[in-house]
C-alpha positions in Angstrom: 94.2 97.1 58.4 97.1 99.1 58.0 100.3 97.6 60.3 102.3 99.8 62.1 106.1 99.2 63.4 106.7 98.9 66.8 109.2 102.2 68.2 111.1 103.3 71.1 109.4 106.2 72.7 111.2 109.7 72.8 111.6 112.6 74.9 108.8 114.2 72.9 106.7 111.4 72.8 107.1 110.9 76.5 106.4 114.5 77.4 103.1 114.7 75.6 102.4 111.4 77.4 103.3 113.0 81.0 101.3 116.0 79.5 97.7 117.7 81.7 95.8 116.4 78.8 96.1 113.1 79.7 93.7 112.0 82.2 96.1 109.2 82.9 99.6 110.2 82.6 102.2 107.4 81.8 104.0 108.0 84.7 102.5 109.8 87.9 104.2 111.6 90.6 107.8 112.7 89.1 109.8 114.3 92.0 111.2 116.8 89.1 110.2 116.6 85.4 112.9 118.4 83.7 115.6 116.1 85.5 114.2 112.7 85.4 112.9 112.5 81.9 115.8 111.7 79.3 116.1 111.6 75.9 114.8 107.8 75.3 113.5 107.2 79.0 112.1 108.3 82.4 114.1 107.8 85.5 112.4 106.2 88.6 113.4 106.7 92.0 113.4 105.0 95.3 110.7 105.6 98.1 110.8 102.3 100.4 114.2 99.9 100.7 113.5 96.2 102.2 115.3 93.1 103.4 114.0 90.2 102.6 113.6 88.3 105.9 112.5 84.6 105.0 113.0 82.6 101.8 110.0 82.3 99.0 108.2 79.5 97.4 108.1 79.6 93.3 105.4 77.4 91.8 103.7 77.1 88.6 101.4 79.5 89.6 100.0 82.5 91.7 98.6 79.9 94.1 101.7 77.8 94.4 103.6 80.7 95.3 104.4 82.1 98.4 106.9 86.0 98.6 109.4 86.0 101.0 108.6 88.4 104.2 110.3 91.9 104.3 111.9 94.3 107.0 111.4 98.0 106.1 114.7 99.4 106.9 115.1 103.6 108.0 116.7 106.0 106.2 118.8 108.2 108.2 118.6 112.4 109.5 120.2 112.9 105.9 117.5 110.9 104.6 120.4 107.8 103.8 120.6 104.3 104.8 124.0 102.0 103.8 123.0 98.6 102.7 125.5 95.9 103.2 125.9 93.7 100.1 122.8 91.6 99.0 119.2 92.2 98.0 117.1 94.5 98.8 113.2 95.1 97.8 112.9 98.7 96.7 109.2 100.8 95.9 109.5 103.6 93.9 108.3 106.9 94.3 106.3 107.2 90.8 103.3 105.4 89.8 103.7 103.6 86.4 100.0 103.5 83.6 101.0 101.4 80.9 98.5 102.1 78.2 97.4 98.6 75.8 99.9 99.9 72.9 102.6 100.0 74.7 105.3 98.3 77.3 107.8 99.1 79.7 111.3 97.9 80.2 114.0 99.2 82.8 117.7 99.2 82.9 119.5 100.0 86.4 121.1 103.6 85.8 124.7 104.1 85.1 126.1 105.1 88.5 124.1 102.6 90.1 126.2 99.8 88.1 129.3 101.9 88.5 128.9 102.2 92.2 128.8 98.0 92.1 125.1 97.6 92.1 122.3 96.7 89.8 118.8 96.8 90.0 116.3 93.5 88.4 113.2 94.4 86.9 110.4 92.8 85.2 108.5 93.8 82.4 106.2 96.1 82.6 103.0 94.8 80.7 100.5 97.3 78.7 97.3 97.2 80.8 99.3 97.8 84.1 98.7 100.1 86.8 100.8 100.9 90.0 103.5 102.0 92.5 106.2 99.3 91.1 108.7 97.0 93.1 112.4 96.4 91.9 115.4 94.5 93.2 118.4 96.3 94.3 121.7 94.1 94.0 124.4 95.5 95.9 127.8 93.4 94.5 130.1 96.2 96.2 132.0 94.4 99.2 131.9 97.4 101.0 128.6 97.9 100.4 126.5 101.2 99.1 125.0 104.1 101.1 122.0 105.6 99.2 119.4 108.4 99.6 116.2 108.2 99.9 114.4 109.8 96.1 117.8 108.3 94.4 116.9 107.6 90.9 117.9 104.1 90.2 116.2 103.2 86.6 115.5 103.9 84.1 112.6 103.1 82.2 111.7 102.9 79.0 108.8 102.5 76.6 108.0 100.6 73.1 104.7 101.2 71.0 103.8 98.2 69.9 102.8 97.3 66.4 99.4 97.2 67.3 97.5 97.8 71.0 96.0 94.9 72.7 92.1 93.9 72.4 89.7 93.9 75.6 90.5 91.2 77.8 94.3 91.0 77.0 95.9 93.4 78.9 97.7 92.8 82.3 95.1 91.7 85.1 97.8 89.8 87.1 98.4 90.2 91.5 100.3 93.0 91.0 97.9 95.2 89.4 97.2 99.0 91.7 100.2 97.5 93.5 101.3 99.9 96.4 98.3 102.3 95.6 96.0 103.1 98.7 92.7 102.6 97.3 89.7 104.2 98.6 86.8 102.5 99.5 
């Protein structure tokens, strides 16, 4: 067995990725291509924006866990809505296929930070499908006024040394999250 290092993915790599041939593109639904894939990432943007309306329950697990409920909030005629400082539950516009060799990890993008917000991610497993969820920070005491389809990530993928067997790949409660299934 011969053992492979694990790499950051590049533009290349994530273009052939993206490519027709794939029947299941690493990243589905890019408002525009040639401007939101960079050199050592691709940039999601924002669909939905949310306050979080009551508090949550963190347990253990799944089961002993309870999300906090949400208000969707409207963007305006400009397609803008101004969040006061806080959190916010944001869906993004693109849908994320990590394949079983490799993950995901986001950082917020660099005028989100220098506007004074940040964005929290979590990992994004190989073996996982779906329309993902971030928090949105605004630290800005005069809060932040942002458009809907801003990109506000960037995410970014590692091959891992090698893929993951049958059985080992995400399968958690937020699999095909946001994804209308048919029936």
């Amino acid at each position: 067995m011969s053992e492979s290092v694990p790499s950051f993915l590049t533009k290349g790599q994530l273009l052939a990725l993206l490519g027709p041939h794939n029947p299941k593109p690493l990243v589905e639904g890019l408002l525009d291509p040639q401007v939101q894939v960079q050199p050592s990432g691709i940039d999601l943007s924002l669909q939905k924006i949310f306050t979080l309306e009551t508090a949550a329950t963190i347990g253990f697990t799944q089961a002993e866990t309870t999300l906090p409920s949400y208000e969707e909030l409207e963007f305006d005629a400009e397609d803008k809505v101004y969040l006061a400082p806080g959190p916010y539950k944001v869906v993004l516009n693109e849908v994320v296929n990590i394949p079983r060799n490799i993950v995901g990890i986001a950082r917020p993008r660099s005028t989100i930070c220098r506007s004074g917000a940040t964005v929290g991610t979590a990992l994004w497993d190989p073996g996982y499908s779906g329309r993902s969820e971030v928090l949105l920070i605004v630290h800005n005491r005069h809060g932040l006024t942002i458009a809907k389809n801003a990109r506000i990530i960037q995410l970014c993928f590692w091959e891992l040394a090698e893929p993951l067997q049958d059985g080992e790949a995400y399968s958690g409660r937020y699999q095909l999250e946001n994804l209308k299934l048919s029936s």
